[in-house]
NUVO-530057 format. One record per atom (N, C-alpha, C, O, CB): x, y, z. Coordinates in pm, whole numbers, plus 50000, padded with zeros to 5 digits. Glycine has a CB too. Layout:
XYZ
...
END
This chain:
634597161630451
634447164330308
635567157530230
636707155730273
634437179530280
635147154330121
636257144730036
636397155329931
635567163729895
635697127429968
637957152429879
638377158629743
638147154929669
637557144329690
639317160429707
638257158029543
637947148029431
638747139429388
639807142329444
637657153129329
638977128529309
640127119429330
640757124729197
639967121929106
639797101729344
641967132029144
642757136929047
643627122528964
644047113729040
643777148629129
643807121128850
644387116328759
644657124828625
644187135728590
643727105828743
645437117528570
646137122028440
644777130128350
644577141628310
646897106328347
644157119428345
642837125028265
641497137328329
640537141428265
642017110128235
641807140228452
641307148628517
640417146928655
640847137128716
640767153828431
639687151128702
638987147428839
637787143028787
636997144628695
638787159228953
638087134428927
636657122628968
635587124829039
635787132329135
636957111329043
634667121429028
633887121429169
634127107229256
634407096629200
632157123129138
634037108229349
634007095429479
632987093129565
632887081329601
635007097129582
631707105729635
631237104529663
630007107729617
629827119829602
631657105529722
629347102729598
627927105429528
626387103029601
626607097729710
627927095929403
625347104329586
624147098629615
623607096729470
623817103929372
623247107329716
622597081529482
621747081829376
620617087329352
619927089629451
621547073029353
620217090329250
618877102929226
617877097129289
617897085029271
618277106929059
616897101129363
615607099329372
614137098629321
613297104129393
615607103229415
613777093629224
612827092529184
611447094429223
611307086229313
613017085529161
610287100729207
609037100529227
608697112529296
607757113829375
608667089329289
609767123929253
609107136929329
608957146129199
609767153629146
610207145029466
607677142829167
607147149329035
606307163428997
605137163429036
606367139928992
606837177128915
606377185228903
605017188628831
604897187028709
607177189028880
603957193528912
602297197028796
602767202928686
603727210128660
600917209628856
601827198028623
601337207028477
601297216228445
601637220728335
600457207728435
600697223528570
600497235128596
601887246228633
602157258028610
599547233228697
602507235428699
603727244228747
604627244628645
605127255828638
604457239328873
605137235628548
605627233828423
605237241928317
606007244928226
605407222628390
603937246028325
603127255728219
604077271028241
604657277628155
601077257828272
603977273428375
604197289628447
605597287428435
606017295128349
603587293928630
606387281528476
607997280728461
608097282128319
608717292228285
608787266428516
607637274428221
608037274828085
607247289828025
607057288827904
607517259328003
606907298928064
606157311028044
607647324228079
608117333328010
604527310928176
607967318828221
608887327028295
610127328028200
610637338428158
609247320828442
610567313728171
612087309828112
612297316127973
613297321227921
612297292628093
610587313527914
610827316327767
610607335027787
611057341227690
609427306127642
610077342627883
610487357127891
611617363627906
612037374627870
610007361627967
612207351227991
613627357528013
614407358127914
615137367627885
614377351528104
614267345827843
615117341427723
614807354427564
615587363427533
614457321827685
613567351127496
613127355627455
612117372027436
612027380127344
613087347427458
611667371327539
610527386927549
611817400227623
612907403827579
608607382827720
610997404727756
611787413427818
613087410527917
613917418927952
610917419827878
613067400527942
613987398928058
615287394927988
615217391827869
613467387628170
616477394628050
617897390227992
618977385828081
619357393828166
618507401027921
619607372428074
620357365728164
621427368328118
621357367527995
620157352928186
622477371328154
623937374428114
624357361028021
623437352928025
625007376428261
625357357027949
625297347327803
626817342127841
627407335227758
625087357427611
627527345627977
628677338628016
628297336428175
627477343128238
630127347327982
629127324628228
629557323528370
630587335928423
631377343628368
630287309028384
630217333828539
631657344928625
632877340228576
633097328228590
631897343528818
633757347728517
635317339928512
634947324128357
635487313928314
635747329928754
633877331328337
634087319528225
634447325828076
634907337128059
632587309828209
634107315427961
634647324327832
633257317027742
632717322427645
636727320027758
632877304427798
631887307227635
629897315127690
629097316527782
631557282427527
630117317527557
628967326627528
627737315827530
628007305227472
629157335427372
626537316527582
625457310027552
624907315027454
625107326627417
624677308727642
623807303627378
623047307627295
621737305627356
621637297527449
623267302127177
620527313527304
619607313627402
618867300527435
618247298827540
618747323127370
619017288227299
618587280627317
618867276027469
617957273027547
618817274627220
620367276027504
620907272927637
620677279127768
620497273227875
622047273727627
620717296427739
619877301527823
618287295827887
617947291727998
619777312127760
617747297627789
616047289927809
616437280327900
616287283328019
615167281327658
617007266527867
617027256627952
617787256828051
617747246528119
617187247227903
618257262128073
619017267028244
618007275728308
617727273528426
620687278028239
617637282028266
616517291728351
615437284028356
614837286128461
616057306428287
614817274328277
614077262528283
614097257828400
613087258428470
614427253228202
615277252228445
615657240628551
615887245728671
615577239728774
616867232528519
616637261028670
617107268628787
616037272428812
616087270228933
618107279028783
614617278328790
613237281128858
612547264528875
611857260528968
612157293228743
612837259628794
612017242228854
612887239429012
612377235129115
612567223328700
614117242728993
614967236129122
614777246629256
615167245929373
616857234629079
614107255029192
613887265329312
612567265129374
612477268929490
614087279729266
611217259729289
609967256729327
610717240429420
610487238229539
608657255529166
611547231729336
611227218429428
611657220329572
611287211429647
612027204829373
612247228529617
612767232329758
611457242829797
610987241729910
614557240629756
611207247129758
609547252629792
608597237029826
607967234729929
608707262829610
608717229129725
608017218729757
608517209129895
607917206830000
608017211529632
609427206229860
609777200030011
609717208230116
609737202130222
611117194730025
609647222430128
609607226530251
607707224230299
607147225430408
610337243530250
607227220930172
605927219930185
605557205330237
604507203130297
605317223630057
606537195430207
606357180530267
606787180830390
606187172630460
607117169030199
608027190430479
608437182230568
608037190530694
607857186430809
609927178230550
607907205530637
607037216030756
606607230030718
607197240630698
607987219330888
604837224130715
604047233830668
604447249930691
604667259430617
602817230730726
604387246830885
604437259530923
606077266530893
606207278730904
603957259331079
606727261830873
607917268430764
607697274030667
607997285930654
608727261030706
607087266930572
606707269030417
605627284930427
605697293830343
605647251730346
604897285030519
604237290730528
604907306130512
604497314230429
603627285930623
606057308730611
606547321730597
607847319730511
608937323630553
606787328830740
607707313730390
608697316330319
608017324130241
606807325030224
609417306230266
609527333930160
608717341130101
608537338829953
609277330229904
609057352930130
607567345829861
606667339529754
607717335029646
608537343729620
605477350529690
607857322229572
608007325229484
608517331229334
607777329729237
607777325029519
609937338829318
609677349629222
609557350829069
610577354829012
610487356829244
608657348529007
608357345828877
608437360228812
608047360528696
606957338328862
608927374328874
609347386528825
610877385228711
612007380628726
609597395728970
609927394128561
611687394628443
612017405328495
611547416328524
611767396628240
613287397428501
614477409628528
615017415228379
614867407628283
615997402428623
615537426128363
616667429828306
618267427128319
618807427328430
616507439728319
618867425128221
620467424528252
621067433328343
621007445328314
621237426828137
621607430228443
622447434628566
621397437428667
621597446828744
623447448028540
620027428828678
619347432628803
619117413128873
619317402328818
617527444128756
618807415528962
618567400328986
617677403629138
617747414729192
620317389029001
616947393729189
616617391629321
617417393729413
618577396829387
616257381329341
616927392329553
618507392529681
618357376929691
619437371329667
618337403129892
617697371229709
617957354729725
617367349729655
616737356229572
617697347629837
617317335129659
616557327229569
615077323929633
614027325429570
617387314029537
615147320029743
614497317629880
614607321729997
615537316630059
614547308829907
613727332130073
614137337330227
612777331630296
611617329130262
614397357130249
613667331030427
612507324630538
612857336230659
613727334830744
612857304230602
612067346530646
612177356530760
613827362530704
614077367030592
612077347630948
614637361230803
616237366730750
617317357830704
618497360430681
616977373730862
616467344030695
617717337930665
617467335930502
616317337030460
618017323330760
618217333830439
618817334830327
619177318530246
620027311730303
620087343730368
618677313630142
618907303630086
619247307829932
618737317129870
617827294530112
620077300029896
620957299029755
620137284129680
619647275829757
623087295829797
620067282529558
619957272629540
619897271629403
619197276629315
619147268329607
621287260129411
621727253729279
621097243029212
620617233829279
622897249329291
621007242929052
620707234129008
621467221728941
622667223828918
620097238828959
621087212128913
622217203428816
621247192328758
620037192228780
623717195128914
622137180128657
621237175628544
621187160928711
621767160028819
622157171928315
620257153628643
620047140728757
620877135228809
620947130528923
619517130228725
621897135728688
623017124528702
624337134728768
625547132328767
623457115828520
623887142228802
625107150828882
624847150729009
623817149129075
625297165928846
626787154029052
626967149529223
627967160329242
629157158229269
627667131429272
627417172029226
628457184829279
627657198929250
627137205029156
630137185129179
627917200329404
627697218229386
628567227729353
629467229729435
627337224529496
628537235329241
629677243429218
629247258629235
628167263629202
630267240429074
630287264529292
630147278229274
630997286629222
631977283529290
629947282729366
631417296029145
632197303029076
633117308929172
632707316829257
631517311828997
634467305129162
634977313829281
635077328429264
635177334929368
636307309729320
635057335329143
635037347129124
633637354629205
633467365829156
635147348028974
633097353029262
632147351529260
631637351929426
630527355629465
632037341329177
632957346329520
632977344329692
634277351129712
635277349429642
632977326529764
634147360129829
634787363129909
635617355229984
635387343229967
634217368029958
636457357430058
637157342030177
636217342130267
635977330730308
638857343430279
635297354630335
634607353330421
632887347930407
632057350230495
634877364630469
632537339730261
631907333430244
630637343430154
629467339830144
631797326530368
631267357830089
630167366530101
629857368029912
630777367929831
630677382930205
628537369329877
628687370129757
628927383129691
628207393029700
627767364629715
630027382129621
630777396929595
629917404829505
630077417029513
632307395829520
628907399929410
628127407029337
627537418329400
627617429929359
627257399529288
626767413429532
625967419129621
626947430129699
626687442229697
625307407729712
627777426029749
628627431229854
628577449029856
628817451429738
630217424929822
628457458529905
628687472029847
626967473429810
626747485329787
629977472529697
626267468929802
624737471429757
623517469629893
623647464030002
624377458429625
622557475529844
621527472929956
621057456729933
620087451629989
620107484829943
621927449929840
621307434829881
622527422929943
623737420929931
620577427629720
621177416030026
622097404630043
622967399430048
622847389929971
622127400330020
624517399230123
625587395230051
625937379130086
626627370430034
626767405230083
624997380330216
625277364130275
624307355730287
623157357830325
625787362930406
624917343630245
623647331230210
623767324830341
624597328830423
623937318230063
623017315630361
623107309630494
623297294930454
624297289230497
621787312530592
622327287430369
622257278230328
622207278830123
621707286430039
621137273430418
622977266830121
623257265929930
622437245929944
622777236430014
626107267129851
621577247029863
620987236929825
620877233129719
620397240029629
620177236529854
621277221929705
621447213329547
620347207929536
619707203429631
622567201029523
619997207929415
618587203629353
618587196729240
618777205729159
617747214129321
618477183129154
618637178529047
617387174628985
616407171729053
619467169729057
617387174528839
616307177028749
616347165728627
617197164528538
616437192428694
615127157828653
615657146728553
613957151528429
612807153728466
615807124128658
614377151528322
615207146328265
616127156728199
615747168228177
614637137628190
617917150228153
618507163628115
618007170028022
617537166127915
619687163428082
618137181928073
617117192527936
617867200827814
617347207727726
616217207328021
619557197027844
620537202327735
620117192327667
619377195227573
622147204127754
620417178227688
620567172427631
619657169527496
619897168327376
620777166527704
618677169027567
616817168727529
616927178827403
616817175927283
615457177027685
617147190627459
617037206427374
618507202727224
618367206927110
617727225527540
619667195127267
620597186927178
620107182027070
620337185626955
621127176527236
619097169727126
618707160027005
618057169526929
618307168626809
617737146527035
617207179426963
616267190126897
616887196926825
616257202726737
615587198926974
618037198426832
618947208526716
618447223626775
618317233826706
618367205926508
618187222526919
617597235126976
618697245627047
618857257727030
616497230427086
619337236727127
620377237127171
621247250927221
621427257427324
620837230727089
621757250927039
622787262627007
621947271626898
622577275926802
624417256326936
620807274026908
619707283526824
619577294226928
619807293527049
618047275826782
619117305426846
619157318626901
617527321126800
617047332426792
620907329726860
616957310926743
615887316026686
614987299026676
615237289526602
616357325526526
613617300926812
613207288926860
611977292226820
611517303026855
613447284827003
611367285126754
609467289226792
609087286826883
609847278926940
608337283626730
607947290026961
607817292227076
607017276027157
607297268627251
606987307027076
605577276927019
605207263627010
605747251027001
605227241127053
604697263326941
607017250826920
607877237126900
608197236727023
607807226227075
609177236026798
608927245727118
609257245227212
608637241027368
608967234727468
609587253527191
607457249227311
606407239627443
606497226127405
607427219527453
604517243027452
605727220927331
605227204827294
606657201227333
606477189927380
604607199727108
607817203327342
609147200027342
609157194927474
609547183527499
610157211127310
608687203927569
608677205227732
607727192827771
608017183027841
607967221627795
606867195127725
605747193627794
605337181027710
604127179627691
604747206727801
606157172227658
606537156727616
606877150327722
606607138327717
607687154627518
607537155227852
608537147627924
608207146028075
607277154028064
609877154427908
608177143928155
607567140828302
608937143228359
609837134828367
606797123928338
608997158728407
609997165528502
609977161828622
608847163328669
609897178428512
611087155628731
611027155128872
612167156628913
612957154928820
610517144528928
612737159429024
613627163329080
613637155129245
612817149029314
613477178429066
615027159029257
615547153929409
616407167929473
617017176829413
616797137929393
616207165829607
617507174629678
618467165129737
618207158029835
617027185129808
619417165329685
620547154029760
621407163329863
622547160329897
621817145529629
620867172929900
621747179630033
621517197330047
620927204129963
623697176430001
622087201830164
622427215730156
624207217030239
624647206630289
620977225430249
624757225030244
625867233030307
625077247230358
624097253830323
627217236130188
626077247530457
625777265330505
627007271730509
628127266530508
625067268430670
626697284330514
627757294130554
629327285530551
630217284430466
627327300630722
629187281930647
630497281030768
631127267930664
632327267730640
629917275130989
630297258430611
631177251130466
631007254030409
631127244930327
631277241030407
630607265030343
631037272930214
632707277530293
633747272630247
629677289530165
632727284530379
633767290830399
635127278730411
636307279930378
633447300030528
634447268130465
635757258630492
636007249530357
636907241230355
635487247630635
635157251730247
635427244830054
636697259430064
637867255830071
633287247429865
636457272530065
637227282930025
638397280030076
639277277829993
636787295530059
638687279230190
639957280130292
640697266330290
641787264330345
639467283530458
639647252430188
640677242830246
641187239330062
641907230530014
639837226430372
640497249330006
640937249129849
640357237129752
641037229029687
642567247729845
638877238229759
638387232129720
637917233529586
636757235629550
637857230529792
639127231929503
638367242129379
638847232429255
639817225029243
639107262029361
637657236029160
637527221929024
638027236128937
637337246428936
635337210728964
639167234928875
640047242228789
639397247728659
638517240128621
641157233428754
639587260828563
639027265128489
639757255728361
640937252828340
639037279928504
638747253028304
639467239628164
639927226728224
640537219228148
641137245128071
639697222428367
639617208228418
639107200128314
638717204428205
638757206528543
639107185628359
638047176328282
637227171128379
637817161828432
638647164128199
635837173328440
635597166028494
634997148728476
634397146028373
635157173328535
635167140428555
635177125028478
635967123228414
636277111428398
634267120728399
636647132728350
637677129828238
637017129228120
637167118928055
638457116928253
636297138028074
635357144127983
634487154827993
633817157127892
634687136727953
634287163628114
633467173328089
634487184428100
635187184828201
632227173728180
634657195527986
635707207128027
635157219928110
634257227128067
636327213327890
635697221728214
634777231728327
635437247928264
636547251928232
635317227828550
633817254628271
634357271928170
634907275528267
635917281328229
633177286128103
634867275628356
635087286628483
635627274728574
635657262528557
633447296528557
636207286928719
636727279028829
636027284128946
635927295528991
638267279928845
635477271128991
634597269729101
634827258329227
635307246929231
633337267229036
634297266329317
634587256129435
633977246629457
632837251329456
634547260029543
633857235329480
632527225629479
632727219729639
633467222929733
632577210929335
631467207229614
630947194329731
630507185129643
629867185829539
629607197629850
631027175429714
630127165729629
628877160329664
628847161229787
630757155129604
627937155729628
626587151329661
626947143929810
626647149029918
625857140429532
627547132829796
627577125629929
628447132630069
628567126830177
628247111129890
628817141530048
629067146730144
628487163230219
629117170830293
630207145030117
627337164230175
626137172130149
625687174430314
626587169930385
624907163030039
625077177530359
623797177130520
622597170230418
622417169030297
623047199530617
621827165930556
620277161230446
618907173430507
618247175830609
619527137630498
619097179230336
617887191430390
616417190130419
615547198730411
617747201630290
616327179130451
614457174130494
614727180330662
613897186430731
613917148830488
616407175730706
616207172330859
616617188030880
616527193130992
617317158030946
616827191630826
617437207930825
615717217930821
615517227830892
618737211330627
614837212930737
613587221430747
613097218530860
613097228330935
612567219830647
612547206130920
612247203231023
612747212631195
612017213531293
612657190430997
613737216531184
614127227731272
613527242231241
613017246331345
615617228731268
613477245231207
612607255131168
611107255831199
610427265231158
612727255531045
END
């Protein structure tokens, strides 16, 4: 695993993969995600409006499109488990398009029998998995859970990227930083754009635990590139130094 390369102006990335092109989401599936996101955002459901250990507040415009991308990035690993082995896919379990309320959540994102998958999202042009360190134990465990009848340990964390960026997109729209969206502008908004995604890797357990222990951590108010300011402090990987999760389903 590589560090990130540090300068005056802040950390780099060094290792990267380039996005993959041509793994494209239905209509259909874009319809039901944009149904889910805009409940959570808008109707009954409610996503907390900060990171772990972070300080700014979302506005829902921002909410919406993170919950947008984090259920698209969670169907495309549904999808590849569907390209590389059926009979995998088969006993994964469904799906979860259920609104939550504030302070309830799922136990995983994805389970296959007992094992346990995490899975992160990011914009195309990103090459890092981050996780909040507030957030992990040293022994790799997620502290939310810990003390509860759910889940505390992931097995596998899979990165998932989503082109096209949808802050950005939701930016030009003056959508962004709104807390009051119509619902309609907002579809036609979506559903202008031809969504696809890549998985450029997974980690398990045992490197999650060795990012924690060897101090792998992108600082709260860093710059990353030397322009992005990070809310929170999280441990990361970078894309190119990832496992490749096609060869990882295939065992299974």
């Amino acid at each position: 695993m590589n560090t990130l390369s540090q300068e005056s102006s802040g950390y780099f990335i060094n290792s990267k993969k380039i996005f993959q092109n041509g793994h494209t989401f239905k209509d259909k599936t874009i319809d039901k995600v944009f149904e889910f996101a805009y409940a959570m955002t808008f109707g009954e459901g409610e996503h907390r409006d900060h990171r772990t250990g972070g300080t700014m507040n979302r506005k829902k415009g921002q909410i919406f499109i993170n919950t947008f991308q984090g259920k698209l990035s969670e169907l495309g690993v549904y999808n590849t488990f569907f390209q590389s082995n059926q009979e995998a896919y088969a006993k994964l379990s469904k799906p979860d398009f259920e609104v939550y309320g504030l302070g309830e959540w799922d136990d995983s994102d994805i389970a296959l029998d007992e094992i346990k998958f995490s899975v992160k999202s990011t914009k195309f042009y990103g090459n890092l998995l981050l996780l909040e360190t507030k957030d992990w134990s040293k022994k790799g465990e997620y502290l939310p859970n810990l003390n509860t009848d759910k889940n505390c340990i992931y097995h596998y964390f899979v990165l998932v990227r989503i082109k096209p960026d949808g802050e950005k997109m939701m930016s030009r729209n003056r959508l962004l930083y709104s807390n009051d969206i119509n619902k309609e502008q907002l579809y036609s908004l979506i559903k202008s754009e031809k969504w696809e995604y890549d998985v450029p890797g997974y980690i398990t357990n045992d490197d999650l635990k060795s990012l924690i222990g060897n101090n792998f951590i992108l600082p709260q108010k860093s710059l990353l590139n030397g322009k992005i300011p990070m809310d929170a402090e999280n441990y990361y990987i970078q894309s190119g130094d990832m496992r490749d999760f096609s060869e990882l389903i295939k065992t299974f």
